[in-house]
Backbone as a chain_set.jsonl record, in Angstrom:
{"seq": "XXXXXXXXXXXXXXXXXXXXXXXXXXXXXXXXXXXXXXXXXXXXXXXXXXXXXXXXXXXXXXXXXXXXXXXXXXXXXXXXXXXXXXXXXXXXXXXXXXXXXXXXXX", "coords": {"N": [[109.873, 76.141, 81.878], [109.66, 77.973, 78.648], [110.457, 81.397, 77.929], [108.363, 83.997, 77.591], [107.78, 85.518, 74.555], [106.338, 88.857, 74.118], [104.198, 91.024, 71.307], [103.584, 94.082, 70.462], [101.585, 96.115, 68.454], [101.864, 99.34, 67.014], [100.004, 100.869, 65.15], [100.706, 102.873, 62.215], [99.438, 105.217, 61.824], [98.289, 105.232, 65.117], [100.085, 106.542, 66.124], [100.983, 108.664, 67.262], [98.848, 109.81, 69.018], [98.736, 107.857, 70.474], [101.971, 107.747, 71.928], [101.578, 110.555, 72.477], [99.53, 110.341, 74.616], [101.211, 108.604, 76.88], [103.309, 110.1, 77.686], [101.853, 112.471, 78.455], [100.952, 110.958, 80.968], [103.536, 109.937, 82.036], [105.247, 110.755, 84.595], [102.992, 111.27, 86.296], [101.417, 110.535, 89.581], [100.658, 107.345, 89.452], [97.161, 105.371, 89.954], [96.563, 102.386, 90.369], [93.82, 99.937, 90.412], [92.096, 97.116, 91.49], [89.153, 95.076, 92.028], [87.423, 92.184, 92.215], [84.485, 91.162, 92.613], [83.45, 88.782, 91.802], [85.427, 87.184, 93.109], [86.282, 88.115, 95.727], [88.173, 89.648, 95.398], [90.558, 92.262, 96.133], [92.53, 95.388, 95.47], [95.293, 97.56, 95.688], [97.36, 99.656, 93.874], [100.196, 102.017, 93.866], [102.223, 104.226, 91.953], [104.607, 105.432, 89.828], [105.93, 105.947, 86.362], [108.597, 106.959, 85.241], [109.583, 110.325, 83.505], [109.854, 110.627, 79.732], [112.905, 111.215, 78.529], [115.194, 113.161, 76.697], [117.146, 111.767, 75.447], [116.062, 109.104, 74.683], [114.919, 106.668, 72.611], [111.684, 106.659, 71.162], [110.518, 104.237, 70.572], [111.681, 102.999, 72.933], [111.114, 104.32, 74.439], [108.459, 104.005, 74.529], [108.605, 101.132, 74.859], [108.907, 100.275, 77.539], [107.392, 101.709, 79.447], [105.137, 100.136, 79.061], [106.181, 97.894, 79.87], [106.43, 98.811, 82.558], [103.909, 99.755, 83.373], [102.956, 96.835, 83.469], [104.584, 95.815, 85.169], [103.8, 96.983, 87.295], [101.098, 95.92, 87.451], [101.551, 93.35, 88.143], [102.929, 93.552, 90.642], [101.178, 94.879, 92.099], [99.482, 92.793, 92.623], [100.754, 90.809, 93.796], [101.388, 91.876, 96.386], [98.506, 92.16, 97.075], [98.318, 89.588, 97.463], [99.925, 88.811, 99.414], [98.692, 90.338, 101.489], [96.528, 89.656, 101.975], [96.735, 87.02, 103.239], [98.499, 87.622, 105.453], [96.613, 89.019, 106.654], [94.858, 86.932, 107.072], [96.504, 85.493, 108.903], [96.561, 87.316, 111.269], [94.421, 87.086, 111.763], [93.752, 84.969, 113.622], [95.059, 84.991, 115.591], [94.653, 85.937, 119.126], [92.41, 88.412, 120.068], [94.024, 91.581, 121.765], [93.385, 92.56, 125.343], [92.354, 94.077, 128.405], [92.825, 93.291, 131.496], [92.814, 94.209, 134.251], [91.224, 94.673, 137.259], [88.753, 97.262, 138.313], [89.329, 97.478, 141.251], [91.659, 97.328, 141.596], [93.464, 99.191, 143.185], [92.717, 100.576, 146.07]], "CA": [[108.97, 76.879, 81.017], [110.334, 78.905, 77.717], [110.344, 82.93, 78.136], [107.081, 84.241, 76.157], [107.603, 87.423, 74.023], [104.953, 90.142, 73.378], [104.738, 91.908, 70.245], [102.481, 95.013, 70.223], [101.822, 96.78, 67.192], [100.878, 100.445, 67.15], [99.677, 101.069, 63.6], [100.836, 104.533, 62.319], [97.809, 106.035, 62.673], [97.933, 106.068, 66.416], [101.425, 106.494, 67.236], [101.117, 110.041, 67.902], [98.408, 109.676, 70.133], [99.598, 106.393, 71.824], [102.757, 108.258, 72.589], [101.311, 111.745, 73.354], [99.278, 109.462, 76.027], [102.398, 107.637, 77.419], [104.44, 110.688, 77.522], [101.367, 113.023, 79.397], [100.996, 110.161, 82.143], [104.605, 109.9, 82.989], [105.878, 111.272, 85.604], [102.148, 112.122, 87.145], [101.088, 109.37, 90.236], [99.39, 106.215, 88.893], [96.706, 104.759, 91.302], [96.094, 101.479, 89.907], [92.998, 99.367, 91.726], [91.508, 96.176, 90.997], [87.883, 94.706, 91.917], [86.583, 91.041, 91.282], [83.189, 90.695, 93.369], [83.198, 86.934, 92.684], [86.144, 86.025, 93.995], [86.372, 88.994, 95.974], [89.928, 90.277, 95.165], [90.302, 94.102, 95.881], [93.732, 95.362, 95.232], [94.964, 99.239, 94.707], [98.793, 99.782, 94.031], [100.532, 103.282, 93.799], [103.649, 103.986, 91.186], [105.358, 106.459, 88.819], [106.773, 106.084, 85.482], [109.628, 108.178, 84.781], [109.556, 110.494, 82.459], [110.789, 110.004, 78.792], [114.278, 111.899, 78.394], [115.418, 113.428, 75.547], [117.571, 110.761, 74.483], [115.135, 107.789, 74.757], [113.693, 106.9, 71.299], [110.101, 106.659, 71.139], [110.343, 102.912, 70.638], [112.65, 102.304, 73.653], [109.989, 104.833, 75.652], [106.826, 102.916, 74.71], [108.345, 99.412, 75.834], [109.512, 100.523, 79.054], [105.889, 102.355, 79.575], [104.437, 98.965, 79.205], [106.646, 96.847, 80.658], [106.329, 99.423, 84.179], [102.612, 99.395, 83.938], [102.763, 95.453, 83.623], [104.718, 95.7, 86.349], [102.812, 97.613, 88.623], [99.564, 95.158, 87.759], [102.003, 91.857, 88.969], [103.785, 93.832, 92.052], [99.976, 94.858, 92.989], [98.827, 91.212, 92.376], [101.246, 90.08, 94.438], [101.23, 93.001, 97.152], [97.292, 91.933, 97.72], [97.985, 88.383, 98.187], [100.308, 88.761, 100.923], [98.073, 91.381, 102.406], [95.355, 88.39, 102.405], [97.921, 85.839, 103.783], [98.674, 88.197, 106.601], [95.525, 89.099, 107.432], [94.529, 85.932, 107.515], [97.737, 85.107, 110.108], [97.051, 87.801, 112.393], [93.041, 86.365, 112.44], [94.653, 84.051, 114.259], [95.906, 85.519, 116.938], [93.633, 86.715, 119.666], [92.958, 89.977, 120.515], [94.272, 92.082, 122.78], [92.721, 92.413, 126.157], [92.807, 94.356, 129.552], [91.876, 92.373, 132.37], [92.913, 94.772, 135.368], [90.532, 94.986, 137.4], [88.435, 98.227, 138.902], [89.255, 97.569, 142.745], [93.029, 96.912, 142.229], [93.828, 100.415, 143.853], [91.79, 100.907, 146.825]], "C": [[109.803, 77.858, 80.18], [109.99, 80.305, 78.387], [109.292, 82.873, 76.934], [107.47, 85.807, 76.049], [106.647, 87.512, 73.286], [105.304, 90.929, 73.092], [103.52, 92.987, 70.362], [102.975, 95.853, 69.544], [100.827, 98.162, 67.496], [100.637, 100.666, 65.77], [99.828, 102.86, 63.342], [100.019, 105.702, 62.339], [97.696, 106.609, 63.858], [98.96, 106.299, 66.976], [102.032, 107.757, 67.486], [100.633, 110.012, 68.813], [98.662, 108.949, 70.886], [100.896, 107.685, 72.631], [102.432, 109.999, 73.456], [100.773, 111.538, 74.924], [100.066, 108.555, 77.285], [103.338, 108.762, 77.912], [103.044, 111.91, 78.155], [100.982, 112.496, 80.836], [102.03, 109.715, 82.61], [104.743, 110.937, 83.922], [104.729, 111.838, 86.992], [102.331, 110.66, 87.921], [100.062, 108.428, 89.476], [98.276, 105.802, 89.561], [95.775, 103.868, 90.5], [94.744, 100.448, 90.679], [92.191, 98.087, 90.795], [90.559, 95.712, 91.889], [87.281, 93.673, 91.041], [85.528, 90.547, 92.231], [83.338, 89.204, 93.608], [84.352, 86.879, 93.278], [86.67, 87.162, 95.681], [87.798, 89.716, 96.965], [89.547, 91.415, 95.124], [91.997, 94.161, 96.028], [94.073, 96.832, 94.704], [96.796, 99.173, 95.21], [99.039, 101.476, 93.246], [102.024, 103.459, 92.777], [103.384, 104.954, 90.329], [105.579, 105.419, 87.817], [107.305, 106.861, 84.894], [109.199, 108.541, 83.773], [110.575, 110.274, 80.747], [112.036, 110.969, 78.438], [114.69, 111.954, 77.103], [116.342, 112.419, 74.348], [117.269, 109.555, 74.19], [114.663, 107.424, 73.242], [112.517, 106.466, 71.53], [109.601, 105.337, 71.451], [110.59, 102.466, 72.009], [111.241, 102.909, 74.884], [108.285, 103.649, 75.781], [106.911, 101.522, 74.946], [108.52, 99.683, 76.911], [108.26, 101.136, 79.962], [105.196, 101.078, 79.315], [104.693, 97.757, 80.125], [106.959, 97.971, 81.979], [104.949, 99.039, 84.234], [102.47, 97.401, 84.379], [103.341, 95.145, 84.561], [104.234, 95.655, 87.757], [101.411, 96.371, 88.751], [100.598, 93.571, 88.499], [102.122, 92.35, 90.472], [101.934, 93.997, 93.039], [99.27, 93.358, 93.211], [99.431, 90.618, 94.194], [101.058, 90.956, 95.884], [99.928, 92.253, 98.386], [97.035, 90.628, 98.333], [98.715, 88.069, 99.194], [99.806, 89.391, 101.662], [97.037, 90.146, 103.066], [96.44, 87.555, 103.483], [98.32, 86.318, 105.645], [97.302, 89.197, 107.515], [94.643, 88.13, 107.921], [95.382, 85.192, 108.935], [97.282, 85.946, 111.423], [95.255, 87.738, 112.846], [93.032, 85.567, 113.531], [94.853, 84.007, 115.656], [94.227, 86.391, 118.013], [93.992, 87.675, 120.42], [93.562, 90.852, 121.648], [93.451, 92.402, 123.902], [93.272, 93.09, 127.416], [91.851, 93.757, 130.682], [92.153, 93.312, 134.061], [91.61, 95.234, 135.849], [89.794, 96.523, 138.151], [88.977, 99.243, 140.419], [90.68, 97.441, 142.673], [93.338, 97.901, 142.785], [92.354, 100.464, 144.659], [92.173, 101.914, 147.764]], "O": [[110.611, 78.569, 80.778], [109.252, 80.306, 79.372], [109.238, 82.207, 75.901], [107.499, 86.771, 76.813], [106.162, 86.872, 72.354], [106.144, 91.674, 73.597], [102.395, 92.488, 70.333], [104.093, 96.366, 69.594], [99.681, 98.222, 67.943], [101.729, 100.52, 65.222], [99.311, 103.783, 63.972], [100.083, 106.829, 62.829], [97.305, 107.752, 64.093], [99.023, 106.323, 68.205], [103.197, 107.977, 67.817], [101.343, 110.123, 69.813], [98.851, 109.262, 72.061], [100.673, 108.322, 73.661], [102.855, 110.444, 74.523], [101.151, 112.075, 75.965], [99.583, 108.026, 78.287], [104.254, 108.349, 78.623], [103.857, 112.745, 78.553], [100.731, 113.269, 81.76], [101.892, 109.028, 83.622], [104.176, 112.018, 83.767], [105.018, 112.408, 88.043], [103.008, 109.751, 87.439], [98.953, 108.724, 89.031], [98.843, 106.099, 90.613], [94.675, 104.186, 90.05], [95.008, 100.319, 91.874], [91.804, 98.202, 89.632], [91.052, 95.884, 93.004], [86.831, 93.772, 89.899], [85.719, 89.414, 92.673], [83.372, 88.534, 94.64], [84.197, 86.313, 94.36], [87.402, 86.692, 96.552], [88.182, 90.032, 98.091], [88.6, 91.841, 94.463], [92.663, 93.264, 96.547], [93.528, 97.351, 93.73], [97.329, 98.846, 96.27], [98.331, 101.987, 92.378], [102.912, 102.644, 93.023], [102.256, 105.35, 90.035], [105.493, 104.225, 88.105], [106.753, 107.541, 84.029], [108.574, 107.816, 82.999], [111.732, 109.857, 80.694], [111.519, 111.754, 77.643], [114.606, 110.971, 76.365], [116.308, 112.321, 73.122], [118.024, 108.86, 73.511], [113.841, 108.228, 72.802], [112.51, 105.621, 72.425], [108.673, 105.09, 72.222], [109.839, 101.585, 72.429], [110.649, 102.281, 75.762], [107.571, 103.015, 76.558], [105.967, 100.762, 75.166], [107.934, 98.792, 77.525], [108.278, 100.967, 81.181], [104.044, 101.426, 79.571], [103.973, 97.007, 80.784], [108.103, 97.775, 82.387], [104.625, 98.121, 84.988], [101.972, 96.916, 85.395], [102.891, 94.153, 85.136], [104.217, 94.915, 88.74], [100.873, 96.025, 89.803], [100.072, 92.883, 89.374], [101.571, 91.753, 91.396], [101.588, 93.492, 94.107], [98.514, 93.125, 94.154], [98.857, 90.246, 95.218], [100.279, 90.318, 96.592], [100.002, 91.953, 99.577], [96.199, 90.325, 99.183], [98.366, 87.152, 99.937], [100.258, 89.272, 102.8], [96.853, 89.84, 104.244], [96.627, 87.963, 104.63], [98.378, 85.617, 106.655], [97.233, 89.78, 108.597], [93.861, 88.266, 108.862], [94.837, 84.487, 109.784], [97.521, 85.474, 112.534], [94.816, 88.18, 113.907], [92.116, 85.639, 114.349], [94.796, 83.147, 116.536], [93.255, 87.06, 117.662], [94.99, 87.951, 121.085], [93.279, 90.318, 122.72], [92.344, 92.635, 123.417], [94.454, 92.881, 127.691], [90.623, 93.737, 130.765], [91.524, 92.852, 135.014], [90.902, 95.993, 135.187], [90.74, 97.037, 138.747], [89.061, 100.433, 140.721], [91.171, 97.426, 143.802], [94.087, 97.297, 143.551], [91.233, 100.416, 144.153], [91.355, 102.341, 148.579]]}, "num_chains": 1, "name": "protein.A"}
């Protein structure tokens, strides 16, 4: 399969606010969460993105601020389906049990 590149265009209009928004949500905690009833995928992942440093240019900050969040939505993707996988494994297994009985000390 080729590599696919994505082009996103901020139109100069919003590329104060885009970046004022990119550049007040670094460095706070993210707490990303996903919710699909039908198929019923739940999924909540936790992550930073550094903040932008004085020698970053603006451009270099707002791909790197996209390509973390897009991160965070795969790593949680993936996160939730081994959570399934292993909760499904340890269904599996039966539960723990104490069978000693009352009278063994008399």
């Amino acid at each position: 399969m080729a590599d696919i590149e994505l082009t996103i265009r901020i139109p100069d209009a919003y590329i104060t606010r885009t970046i004022d928004a990119f550049t007040g949500v670094a460095g706070a905690r993210i707490d990303l969460m996903a919710h699909n009833p039908e198929t019923e995928f739940n999924a909540n992942w936790n992550f930073t993105i550094s903040p932008k440093d004085d020698a970053e240019p603006l451009k270099s900050f707002g791909e790197r601020f996209l390509r973390e969040l897009g991160l965070a939505v795969i790593r949680m993707w993936d996160y939730a389906e081994d959570q399934d996988r292993y909760r499904t494994a340890v269904s599996t297994i039966p539960s723990a049990a104490q069978d000693v009985p009352d009278d063994i000390l008399t």
